[in-house]
C-alpha positions as CSV (number, residue, x, y, z in Angstrom):
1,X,102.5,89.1,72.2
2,X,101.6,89.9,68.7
3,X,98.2,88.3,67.2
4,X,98.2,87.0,64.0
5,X,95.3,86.9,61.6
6,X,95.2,83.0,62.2
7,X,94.9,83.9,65.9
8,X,91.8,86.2,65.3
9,X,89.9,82.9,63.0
10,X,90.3,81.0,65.5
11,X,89.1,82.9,67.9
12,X,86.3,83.2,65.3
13,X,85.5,80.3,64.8
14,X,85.7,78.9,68.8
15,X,83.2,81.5,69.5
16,X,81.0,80.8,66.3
17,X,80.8,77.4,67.9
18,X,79.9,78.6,71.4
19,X,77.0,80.8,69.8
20,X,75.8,78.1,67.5
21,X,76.0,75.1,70.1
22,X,75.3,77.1,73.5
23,X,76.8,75.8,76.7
24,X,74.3,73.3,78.2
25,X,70.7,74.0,77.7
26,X,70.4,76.4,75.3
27,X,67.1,77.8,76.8
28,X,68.3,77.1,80.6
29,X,64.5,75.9,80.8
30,X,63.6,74.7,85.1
31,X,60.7,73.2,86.0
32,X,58.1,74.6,87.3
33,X,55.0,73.0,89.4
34,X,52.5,73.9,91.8
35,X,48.9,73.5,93.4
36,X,46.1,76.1,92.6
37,X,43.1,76.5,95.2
38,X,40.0,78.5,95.4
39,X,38.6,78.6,99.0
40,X,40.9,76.3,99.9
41,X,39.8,73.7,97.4
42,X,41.5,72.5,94.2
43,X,41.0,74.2,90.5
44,X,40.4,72.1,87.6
45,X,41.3,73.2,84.6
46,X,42.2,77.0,85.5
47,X,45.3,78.3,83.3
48,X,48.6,79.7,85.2
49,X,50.5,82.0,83.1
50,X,54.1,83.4,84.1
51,X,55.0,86.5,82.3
52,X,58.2,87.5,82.9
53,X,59.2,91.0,84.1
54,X,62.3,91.5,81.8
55,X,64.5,88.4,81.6
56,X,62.4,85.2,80.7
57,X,60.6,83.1,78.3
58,X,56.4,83.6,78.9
59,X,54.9,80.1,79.9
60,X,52.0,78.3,80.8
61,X,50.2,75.2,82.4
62,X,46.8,73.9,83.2
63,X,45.8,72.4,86.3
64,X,44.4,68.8,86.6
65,X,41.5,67.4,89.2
66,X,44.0,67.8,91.9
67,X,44.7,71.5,91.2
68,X,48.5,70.5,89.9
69,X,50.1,72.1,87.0
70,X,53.4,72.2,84.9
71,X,54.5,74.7,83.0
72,X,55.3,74.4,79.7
73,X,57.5,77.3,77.3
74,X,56.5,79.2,74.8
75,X,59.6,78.6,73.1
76,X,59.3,77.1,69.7
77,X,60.3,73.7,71.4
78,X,57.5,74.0,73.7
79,X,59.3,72.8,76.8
80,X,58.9,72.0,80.5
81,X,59.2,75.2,82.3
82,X,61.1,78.5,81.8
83,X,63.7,80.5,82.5
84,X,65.0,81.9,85.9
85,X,63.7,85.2,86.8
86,X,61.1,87.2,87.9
87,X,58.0,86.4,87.3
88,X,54.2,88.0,87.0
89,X,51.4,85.4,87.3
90,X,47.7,85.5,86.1
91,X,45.1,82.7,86.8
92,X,42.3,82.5,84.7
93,X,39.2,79.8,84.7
94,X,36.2,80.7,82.4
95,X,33.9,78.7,80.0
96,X,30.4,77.8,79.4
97,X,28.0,78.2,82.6
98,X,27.3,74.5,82.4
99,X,27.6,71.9,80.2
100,X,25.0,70.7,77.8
101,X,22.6,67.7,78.2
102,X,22.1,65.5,75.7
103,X,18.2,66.4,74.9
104,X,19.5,69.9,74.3
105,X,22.5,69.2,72.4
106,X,19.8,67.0,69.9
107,X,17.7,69.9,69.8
108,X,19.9,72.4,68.7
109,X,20.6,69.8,65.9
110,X,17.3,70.1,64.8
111,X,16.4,73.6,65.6
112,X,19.3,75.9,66.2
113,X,17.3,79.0,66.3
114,X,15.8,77.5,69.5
115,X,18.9,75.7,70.9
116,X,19.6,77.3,74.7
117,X,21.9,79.8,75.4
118,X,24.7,79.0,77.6
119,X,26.7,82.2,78.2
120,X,30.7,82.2,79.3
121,X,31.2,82.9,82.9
122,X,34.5,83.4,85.0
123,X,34.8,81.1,87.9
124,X,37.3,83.1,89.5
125,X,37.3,86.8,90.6
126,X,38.4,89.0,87.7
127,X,41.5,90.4,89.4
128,X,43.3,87.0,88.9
129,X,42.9,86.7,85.4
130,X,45.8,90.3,84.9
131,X,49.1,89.6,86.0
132,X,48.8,93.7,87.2
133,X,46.2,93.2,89.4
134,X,46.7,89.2,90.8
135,X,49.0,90.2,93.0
136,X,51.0,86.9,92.5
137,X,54.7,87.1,91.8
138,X,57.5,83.9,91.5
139,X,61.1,84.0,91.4
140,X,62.1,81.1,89.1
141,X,65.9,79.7,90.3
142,X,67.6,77.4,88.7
143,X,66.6,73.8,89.8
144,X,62.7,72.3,89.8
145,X,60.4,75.1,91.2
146,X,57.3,74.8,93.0
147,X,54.9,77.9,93.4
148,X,51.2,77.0,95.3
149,X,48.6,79.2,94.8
150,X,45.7,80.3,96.7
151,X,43.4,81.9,95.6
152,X,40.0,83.7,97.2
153,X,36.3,84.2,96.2
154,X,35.8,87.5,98.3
């Protein structure tokens, strides 16, 4: 069988349409949920990141009252949950100490040079916050994804 130069543009242009409109989800995105716990106990507002150990899109999600949270891409699109693979997880919870009163937050107002200083603390061991030394690991599969993790004060 002899192929033409029509037979190579068309080949062209069937495979210029694969790349350009992908087959399915372009980004092949799953979802990905899960509960965080210290001591047993739901986090609020820690961040989960999944950073991927070749393959992968890097995403992220922050846990509610309940300790839940979704991942979202960091694809331009932003969307819910990433791509299959392997996976390195951090964990990370820091902020202000505590939260201002009222009475202080009208002084600094007045007086900043006298306003309190409220320092940024972790809540959570250090080791968590790496995904070298967290020692959590997910192997995202195709389908909605559910990773718990518990993590430890001591």
């Amino acid at each position: 069988m002899k192929i033409t130069s029509r037979d190579k543009y068309i080949f062209c242009f069937f495979a210029a349409v694969l790349l350009i409109t992908g087959c399915g989800n372009p980004n092949n995105l799953q979802r990905i949920t899960g509960t965080v716990t210290l001591d047993g106990k739901p986090l609020e507002k820690a961040i989960v990141n999944f950073t991927p150990v070749g393959e992968g899109v890097p995403a992220a999600g922050e846990t509610n009252s309940s300790g839940i949270y979704t991942l979202t891409s960091t694809l331009g699109d932003g969307g819910s949950g990433t791509q299959p693979g392997e996976y390195k997880v951090s964990i990370q919870k820091n902020g202000p100490e505590r939260e201002w009163t009222e009475e202080e937050i009208a002084q600094a107002a007045k007086n900043p040079d006298k306003a309190p200083v409220i320092r940024n603390v972790n809540f959570i061991p250090t080791r968590y916050e790496s995904p070298e030394t967290s020692g959590f690991t997910a192997t995202v599969v195709k389908g909605s994804n559910t990773f718990n993790f518990e993590l430890s004060s001591k």
